[in-house]
FIMITI-853764 format. One record per residue (C-alpha): residue number from 1; residue in three letters; chain; x, y, z. Coordinates in Angstrom, 1 decimal. Layout:
BEGIN
{pt NUM,'ALA','A',{X,Y,Z}} ...
***
This chain:
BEGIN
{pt 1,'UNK','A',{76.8,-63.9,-9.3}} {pt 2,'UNK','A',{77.1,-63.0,-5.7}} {pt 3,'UNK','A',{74.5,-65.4,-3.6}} {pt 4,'UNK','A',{72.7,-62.7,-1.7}} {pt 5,'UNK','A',{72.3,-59.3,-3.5}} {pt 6,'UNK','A',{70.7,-56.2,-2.1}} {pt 7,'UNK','A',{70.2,-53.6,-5.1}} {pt 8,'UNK','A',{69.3,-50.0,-4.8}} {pt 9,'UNK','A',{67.2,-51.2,-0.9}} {pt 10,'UNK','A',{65.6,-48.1,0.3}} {pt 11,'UNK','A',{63.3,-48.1,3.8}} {pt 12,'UNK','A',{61.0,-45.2,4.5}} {pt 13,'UNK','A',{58.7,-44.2,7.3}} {pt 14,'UNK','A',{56.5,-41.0,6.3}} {pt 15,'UNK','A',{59.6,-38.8,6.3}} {pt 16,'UNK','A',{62.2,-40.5,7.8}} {pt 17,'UNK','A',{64.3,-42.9,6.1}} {pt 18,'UNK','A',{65.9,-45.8,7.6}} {pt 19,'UNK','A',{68.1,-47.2,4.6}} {pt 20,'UNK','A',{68.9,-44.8,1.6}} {pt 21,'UNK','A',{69.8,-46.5,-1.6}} {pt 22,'UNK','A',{72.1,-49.6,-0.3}} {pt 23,'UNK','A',{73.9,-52.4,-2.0}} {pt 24,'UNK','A',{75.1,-55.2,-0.7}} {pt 25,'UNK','A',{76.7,-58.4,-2.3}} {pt 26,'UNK','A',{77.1,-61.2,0.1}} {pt 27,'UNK','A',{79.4,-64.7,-1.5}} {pt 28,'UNK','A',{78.2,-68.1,-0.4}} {pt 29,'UNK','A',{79.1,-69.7,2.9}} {pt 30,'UNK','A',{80.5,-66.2,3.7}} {pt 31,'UNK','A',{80.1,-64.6,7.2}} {pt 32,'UNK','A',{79.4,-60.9,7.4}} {pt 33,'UNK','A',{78.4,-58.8,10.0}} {pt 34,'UNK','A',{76.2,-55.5,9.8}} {pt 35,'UNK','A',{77.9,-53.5,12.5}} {pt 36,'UNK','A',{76.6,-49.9,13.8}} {pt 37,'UNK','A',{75.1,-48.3,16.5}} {pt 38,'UNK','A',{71.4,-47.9,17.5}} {pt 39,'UNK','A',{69.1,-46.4,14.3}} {pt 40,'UNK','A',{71.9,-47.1,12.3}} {pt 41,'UNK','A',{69.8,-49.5,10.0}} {pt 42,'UNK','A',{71.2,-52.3,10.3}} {pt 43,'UNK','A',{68.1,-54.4,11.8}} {pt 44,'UNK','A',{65.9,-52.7,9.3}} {pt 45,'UNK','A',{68.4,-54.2,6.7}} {pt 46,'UNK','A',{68.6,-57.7,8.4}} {pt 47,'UNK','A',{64.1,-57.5,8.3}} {pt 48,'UNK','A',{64.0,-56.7,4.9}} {pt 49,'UNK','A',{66.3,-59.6,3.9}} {pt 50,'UNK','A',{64.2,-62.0,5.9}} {pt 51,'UNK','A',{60.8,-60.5,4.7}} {pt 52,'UNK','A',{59.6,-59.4,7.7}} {pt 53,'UNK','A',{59.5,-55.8,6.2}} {pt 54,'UNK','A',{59.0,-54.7,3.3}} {pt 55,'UNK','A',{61.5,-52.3,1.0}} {pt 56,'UNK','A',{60.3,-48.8,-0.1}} {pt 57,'UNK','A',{62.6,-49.4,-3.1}} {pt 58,'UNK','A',{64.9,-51.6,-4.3}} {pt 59,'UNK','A',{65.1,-55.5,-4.9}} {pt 60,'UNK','A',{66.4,-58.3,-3.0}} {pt 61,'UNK','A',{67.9,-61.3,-4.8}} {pt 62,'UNK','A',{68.8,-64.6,-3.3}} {pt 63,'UNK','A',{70.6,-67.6,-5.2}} {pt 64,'UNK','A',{69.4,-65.5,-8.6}} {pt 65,'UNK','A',{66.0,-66.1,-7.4}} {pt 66,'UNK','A',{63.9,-62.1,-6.9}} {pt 67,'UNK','A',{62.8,-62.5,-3.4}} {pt 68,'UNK','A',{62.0,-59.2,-2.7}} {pt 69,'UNK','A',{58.3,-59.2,-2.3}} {pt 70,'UNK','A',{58.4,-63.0,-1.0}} {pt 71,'UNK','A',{56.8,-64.0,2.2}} {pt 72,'UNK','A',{59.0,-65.2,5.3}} {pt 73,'UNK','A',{58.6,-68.7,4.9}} {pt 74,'UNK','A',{59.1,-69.0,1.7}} {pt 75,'UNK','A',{62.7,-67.7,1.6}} {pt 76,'UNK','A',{64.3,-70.5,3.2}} {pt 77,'UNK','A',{65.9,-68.6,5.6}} {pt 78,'UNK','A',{67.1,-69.7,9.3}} {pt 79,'UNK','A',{67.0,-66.4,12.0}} {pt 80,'UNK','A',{68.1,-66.5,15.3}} {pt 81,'UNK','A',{66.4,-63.6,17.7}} {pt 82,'UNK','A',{68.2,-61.7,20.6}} {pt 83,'UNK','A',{65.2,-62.7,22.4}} {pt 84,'UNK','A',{65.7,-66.5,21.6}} {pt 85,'UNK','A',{61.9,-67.3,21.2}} {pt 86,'UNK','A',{61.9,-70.7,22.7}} {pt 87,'UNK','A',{58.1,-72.4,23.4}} {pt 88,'UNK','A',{58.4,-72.6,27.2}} {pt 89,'UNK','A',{56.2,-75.0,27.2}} {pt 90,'UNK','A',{58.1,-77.3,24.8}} {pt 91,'UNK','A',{60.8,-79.2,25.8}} {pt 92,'UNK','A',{64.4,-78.7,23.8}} {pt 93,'UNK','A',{64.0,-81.5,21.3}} {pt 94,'UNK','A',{59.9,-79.5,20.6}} {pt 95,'UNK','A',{62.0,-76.2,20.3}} {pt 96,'UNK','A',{64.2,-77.7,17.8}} {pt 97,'UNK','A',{62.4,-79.5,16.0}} {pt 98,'UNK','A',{59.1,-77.3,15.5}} {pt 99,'UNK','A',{59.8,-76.2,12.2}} {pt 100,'UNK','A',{60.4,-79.6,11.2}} {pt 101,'UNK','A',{56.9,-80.7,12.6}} {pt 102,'UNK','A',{55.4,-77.8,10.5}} {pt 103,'UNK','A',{57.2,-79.2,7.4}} {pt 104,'UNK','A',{55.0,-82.2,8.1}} {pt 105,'UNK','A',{58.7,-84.1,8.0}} {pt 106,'UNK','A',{58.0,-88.0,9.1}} {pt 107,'UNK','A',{59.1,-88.2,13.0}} {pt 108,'UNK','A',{61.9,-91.0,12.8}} {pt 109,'UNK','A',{63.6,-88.4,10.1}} {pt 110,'UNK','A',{62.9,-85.6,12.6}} {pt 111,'UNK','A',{64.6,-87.6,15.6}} {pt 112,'UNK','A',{67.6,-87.7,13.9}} {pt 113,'UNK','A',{67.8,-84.0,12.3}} {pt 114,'UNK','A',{67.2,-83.0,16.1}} {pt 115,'UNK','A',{69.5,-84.6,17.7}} {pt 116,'UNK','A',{71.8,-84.1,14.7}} {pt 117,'UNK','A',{71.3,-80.2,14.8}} {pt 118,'UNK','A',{71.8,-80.9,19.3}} {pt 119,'UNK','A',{75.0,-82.6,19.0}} {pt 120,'UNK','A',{76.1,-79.6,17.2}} {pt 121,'UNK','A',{75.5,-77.0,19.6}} {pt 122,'UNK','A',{76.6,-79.4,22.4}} {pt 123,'UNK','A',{73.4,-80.2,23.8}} {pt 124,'UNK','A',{73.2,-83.7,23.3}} {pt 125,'UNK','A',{71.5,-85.3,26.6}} {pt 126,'UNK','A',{69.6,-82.0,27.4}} {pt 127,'UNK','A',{66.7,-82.6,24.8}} {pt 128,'UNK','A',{64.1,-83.5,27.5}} {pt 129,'UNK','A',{64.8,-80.1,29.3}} {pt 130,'UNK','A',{62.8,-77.4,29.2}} {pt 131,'UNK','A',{63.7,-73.6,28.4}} {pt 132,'UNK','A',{63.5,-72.9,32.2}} {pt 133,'UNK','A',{65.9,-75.9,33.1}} {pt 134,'UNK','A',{68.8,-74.2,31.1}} {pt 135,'UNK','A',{71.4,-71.4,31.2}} {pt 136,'UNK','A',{71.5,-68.2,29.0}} {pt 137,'UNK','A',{74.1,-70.2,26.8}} {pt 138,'UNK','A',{72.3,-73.6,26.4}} {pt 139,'UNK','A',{69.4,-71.7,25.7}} {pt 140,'UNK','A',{70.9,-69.4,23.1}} {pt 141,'UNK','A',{72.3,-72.7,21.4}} {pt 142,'UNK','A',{69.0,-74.2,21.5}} {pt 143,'UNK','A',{68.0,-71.2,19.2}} {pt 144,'UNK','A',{71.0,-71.8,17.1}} {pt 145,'UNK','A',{70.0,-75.6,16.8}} {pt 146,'UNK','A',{66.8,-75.1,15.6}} {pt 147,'UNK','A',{67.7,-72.6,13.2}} {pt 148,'UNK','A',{70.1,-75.2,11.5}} {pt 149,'UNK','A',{68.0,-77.9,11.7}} {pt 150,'UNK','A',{65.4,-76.9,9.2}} {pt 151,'UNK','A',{69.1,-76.4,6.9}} {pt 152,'UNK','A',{68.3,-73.1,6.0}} {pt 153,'UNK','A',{70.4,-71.5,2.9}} {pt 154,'UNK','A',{71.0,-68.0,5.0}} {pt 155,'UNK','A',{70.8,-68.0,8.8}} {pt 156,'UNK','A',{70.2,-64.3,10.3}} {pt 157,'UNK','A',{71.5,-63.7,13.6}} {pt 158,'UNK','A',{69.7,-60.4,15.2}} {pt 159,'UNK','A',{71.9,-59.4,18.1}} {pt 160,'UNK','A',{71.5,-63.3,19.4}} {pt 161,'UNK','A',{74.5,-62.7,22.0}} {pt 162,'UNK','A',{73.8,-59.5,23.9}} {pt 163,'UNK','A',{72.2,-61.2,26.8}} {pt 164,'UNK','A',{75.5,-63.1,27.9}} {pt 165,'UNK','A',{77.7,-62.4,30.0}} {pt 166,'UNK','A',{81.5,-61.4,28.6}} {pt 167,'UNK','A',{82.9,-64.3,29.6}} {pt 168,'UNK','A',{80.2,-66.9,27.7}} {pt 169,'UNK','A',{79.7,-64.5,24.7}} {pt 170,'UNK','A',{83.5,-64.7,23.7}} {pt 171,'UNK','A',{83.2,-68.8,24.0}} {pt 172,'UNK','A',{80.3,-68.4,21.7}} {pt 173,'UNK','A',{81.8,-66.5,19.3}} {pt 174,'UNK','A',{84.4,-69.5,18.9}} {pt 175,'UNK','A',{81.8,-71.9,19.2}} {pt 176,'UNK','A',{79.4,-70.0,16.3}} {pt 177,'UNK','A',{81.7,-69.5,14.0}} {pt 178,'UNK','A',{83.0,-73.1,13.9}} {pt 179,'UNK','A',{79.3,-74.5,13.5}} {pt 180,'UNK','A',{79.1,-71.9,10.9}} {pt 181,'UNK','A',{82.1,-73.3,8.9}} {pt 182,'UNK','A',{81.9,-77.0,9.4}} {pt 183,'UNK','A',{78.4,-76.2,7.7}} {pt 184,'UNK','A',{79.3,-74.3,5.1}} {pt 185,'UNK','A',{76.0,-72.0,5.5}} {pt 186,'UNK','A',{76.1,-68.4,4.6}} {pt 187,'UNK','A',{75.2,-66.5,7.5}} {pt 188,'UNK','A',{75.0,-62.5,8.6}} {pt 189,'UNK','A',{75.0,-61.4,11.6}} {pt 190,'UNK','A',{73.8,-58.1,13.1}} {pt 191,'UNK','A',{75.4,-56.8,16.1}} {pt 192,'UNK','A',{76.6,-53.3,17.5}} {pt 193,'UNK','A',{79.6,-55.1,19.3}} {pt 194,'UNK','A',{83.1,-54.6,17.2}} {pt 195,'UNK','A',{85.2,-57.5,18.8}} {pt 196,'UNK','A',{81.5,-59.7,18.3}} {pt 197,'UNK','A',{81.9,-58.7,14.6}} {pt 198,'UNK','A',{85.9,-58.7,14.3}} {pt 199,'UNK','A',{86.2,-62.0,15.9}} {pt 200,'UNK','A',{83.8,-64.0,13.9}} {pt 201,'UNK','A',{83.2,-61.9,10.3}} {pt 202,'UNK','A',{85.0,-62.7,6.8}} {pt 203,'UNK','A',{84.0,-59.5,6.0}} {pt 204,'UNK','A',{82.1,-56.5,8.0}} {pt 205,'UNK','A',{80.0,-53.7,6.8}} {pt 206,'UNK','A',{80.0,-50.7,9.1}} {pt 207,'UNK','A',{77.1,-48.7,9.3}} {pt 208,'UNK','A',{76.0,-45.6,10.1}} {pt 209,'UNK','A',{72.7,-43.6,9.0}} {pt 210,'UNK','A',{71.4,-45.8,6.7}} {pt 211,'UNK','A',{73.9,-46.6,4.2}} {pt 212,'UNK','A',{77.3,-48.7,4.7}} {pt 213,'UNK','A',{80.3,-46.5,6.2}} {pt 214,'UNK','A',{82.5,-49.1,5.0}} {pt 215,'UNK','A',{82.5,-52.9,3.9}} {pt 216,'UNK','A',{86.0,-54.7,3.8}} {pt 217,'UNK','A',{87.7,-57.5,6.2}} {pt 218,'UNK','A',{87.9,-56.8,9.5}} {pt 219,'UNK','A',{91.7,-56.2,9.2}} {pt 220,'UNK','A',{91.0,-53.8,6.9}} {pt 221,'UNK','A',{88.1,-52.3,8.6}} {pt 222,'UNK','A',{90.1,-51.8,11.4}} {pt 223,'UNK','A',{93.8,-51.0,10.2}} {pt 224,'UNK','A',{92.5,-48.8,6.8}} {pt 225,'UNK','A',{89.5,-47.1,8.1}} {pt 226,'UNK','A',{87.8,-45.6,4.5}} {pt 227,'UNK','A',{86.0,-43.0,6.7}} {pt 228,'UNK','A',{86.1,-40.7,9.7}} {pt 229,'UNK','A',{82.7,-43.1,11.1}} {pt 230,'UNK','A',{84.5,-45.9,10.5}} {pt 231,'UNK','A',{87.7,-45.1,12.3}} {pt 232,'UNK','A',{86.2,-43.5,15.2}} {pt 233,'UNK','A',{83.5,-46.3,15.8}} {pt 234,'UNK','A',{85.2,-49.7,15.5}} {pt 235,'UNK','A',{88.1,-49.8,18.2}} {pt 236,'UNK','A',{89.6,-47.1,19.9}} {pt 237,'UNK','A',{91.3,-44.7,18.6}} {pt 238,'UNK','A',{93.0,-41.1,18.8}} {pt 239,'UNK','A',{92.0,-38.2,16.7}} {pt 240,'UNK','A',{94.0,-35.3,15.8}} {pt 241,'UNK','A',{92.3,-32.2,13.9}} {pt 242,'UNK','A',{95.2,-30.9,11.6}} {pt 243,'UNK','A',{95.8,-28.9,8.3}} {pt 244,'UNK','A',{97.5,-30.6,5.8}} {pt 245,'UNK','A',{100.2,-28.0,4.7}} {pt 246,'UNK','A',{100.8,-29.9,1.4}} {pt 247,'UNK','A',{100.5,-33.7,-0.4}} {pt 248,'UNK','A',{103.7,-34.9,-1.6}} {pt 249,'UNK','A',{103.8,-38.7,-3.9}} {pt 250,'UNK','A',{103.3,-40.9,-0.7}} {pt 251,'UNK','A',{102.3,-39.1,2.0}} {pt 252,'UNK','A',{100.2,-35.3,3.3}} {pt 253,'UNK','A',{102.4,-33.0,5.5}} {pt 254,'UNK','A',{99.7,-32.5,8.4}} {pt 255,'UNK','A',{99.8,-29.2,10.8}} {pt 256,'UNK','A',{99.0,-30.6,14.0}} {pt 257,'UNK','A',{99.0,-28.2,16.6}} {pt 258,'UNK','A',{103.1,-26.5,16.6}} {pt 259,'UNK','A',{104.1,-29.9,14.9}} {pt 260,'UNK','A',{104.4,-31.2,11.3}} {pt 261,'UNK','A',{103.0,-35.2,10.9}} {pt 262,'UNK','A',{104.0,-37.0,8.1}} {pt 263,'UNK','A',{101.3,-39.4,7.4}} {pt 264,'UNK','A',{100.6,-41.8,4.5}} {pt 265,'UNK','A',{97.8,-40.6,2.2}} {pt 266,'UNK','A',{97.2,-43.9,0.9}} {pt 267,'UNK','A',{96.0,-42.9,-2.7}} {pt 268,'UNK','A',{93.5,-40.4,-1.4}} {pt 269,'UNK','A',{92.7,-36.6,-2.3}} {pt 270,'UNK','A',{93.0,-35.4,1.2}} {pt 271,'UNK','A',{93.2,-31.4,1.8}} {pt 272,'UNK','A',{92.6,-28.5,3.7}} {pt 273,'UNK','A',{91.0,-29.7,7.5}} {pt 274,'UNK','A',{91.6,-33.2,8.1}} {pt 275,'UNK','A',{92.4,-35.6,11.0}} {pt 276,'UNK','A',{94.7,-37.6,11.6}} {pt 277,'UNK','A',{94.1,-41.1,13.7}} {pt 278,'UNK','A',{96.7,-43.9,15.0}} {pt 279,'UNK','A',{95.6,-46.7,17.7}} {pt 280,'UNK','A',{96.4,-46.7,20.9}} {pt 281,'UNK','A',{98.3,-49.6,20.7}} {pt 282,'UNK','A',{100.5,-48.4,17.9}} {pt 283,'UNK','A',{101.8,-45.6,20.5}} {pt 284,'UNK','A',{104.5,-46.5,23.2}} {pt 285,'UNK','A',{106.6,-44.8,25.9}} {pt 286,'UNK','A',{109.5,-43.8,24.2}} {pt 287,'UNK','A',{113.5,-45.3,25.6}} {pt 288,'UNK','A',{115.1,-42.1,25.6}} {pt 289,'UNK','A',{114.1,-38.2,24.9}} {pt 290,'UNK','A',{115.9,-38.7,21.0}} {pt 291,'UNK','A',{112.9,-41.7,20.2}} {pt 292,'UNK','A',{110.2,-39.1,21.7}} {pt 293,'UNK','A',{107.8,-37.8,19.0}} {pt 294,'UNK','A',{106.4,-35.3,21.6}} {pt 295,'UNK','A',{106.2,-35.1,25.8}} {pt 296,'UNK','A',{103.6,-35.0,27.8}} {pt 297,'UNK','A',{102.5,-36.2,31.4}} {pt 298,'UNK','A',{100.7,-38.7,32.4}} {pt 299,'UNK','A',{97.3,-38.1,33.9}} {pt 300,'UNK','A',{95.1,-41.6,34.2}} {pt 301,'UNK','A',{96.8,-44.8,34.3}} {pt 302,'UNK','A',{94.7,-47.9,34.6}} {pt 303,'UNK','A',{96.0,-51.5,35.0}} {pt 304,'UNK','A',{93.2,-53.9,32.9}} {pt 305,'UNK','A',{95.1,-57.7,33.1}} {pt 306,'UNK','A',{96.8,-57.5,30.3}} {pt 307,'UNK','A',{97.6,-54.1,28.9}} {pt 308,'UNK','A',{97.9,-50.6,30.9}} {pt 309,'UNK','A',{95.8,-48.2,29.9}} {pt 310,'UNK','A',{97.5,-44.5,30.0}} {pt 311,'UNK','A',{96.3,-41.3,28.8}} {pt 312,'UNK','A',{98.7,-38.6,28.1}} {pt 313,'UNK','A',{98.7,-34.6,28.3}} {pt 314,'UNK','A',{100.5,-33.2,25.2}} {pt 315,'UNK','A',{100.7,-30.7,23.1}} {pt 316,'UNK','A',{98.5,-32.7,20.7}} {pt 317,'UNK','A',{96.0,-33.1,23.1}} {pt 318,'UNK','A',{95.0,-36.1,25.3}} {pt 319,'UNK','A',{97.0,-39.1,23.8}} {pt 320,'UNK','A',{95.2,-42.7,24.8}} {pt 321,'UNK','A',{98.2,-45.3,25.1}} {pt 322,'UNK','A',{97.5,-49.0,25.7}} {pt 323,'UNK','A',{100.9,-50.3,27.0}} {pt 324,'UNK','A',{101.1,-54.5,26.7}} {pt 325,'UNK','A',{101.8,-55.9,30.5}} {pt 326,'UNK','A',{105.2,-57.3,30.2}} {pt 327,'UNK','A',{105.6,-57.3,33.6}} {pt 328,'UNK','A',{107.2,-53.9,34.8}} {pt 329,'UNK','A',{104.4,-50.9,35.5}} {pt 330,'UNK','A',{105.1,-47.9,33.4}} {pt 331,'UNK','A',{105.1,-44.6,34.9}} {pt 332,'UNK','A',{102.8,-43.6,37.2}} {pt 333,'UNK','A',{100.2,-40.1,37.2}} {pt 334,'UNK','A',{102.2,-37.3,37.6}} {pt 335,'UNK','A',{105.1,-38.6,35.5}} {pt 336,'UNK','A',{106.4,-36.7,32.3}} {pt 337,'UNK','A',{107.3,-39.0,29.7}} {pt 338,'UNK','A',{107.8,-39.0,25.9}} {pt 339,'UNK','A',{105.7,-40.8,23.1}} {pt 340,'UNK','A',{107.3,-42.3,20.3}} {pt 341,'UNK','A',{105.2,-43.8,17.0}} {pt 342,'UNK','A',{105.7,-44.7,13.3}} {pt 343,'UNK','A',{104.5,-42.4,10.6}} {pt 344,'UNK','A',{103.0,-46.0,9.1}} {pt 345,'UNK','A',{100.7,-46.1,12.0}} {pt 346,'UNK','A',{98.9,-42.7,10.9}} {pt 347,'UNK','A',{95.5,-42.7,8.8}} {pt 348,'UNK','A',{94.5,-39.7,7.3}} {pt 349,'UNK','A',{90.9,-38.5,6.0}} {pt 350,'UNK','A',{89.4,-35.2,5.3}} {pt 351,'UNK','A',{87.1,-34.1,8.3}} {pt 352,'UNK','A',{83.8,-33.7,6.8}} {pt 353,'UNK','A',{82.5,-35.7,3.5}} {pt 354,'UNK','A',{85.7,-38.1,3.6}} {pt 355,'UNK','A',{84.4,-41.3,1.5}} {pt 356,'UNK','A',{88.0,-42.2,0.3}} {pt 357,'UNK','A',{88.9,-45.6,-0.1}} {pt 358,'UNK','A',{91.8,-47.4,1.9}} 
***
């Protein structure tokens, strides 16, 4: 039996729904990520686990235990706020150890699950400090610190990184995860960033209008995208509207504008309008005009540190290329140049309605 189980969870305001009829099985001491854009549901779905709302339908099961109508406190659950909610007027060791106090835990035990949960995060030596006194990161680990203190069995996370800069939110992805392994807890995260959720998931459920797109490793997510959503929302990615012209054992013949794509169908009953996708990344500048899978010039080309960023005018339409920097410039705007790729690289899914799975 999976440790956290959401059966049949349904969320409705008057007419609108938020979440239509999901399930969701999470293992224990796994990491997964709700990943989506805005009004995507994937808040609503994070409140409902931590009983902060209440489901329209469904039921909510944690350890076997039917938590569904249970109050907050009650679940045992840590959660971590994009807002932080520190006491300002508390110093960090009060912020951390709060919940303790409430828990009417003795103080010398409370000393040491403080400064336990401090040493953790890194903060060991700040816990005199007040919320003012710190940066966006030390505060952001005080919120983490006193989440794990009180040793929840599910710590939430609702966007707890957004306020970072790039720079500190990649080193906290690093840092998160590895608190989140060394203590074993099982923990999902809600977050609309794809390298937030790619870096730190075991598994990620993509969502879009209230249900889940796609749930599968982040390899997965990303290489065998199960739906158009999916493949157009988590990385980039170029999209090709074709015809498939007929399916053969292991892969669709695809009408692409004048040219013929043979792309693998993976198992799935694609026909009639579909597109066709491949990463930038899996496209390079062909060596000679025999390699060249079609020509094409070269209208933007942006350096970025370590990869050149080129899009292409073809007869397939704008082609977006990311080029590794191995030194070398390719060729500047204006230049023709032909594109090369593997017929492995291409995904396939029917336009409209494609809930194949990869």
């Amino acid at each position: 039996m999976s440790f956290l189980t959401l059966q049949g969870i349904s969320k409705r305001y008057g007419d609108f729904t938020a979440i239509e009829h999901l399930d969701l099985s999470v293992e224990r001491g796994e990491f997964l990520s709700l990943l989506g854009p805005s009004g995507c549901g994937k808040t609503t779905t994070l409140q409902m686990i931590a009983g902060f709302v209440s489901p329209s339908g469904g039921r909510v099961t944690l350890d076997g235990r039917d938590i569904t109508h249970e109050r907050p406190e009650k679940r045992g659950m840590g959660v971590v706020f994009q807002s932080y909610a520190l006491f300002p007027h508390m110093t960090v060791a009060g912020n951390v150890g709060f919940g303790l106090e409430m828990r009417k835990m003795k103080r010398a035990q409370r000393a040491e699950r403080v400064a336990e949960a401090l040493a953790l995060v890194r903060l060991s030596g700040l816990d005199t400090r007040y919320p003012k006194e710190l940066s966006g990161g030390q505060r952001q680990r005080v919120a983490i610190a006193r989440a794990i203190a009180m040793r929840p069995e599910l710590l939430l996370l609702d966007e707890p990184m957004s306020n970072l800069d790039a720079k500190l939110r990649e080193e906290m992805h690093i840092e998160l995860r590895a608190i989140q392994k060394r203590l074993g807890i099982t923990t999902i995260l809600v977050t609309h960033d794809q390298v937030e959720a790619m870096t730190m998931s075991d598994r990620i459920a993509v969502m879009h209008g209230g249900r889940i797109a796609q749930l599968s490793t982040p390899f997965d997510a990303y290489e065998r995208p199960a739906t158009p959503f999916a493949s157009t929302f988590l990385g980039r990615t170029n999209t090709l509207a074709g015809e498939v012209l007929r399916r053969n054992p292991r892969c669709a013949e695809v009408a692409v504008a004048s040219t013929t794509l043979h792309v693998p169908h993976e198992g799935r009953e694609v026909a009639g309008a579909v597109n066709v996708y491949i990463r930038p990344e899996k496209m390079r500048l062909a060596n000679g005009s025999g390699e060249a899978r079609v020509q094409g010039r070269v209208t933007t080309r942006v350096f970025v540190g370590n990869q050149w960023l080129l899009v292409v005018d073809t007869e397939l339409g704008k082609l977006h290329i990311a080029q590794s920097n191995i030194g070398a410039p390719p060729p500047e705007e204006g230049h023709e140049v032909g594109i090369a790729w593997t017929d492995d690289d291409l995904r396939v899914l029917t336009r409209e309605g494609a809930h194949g799975h990869a």
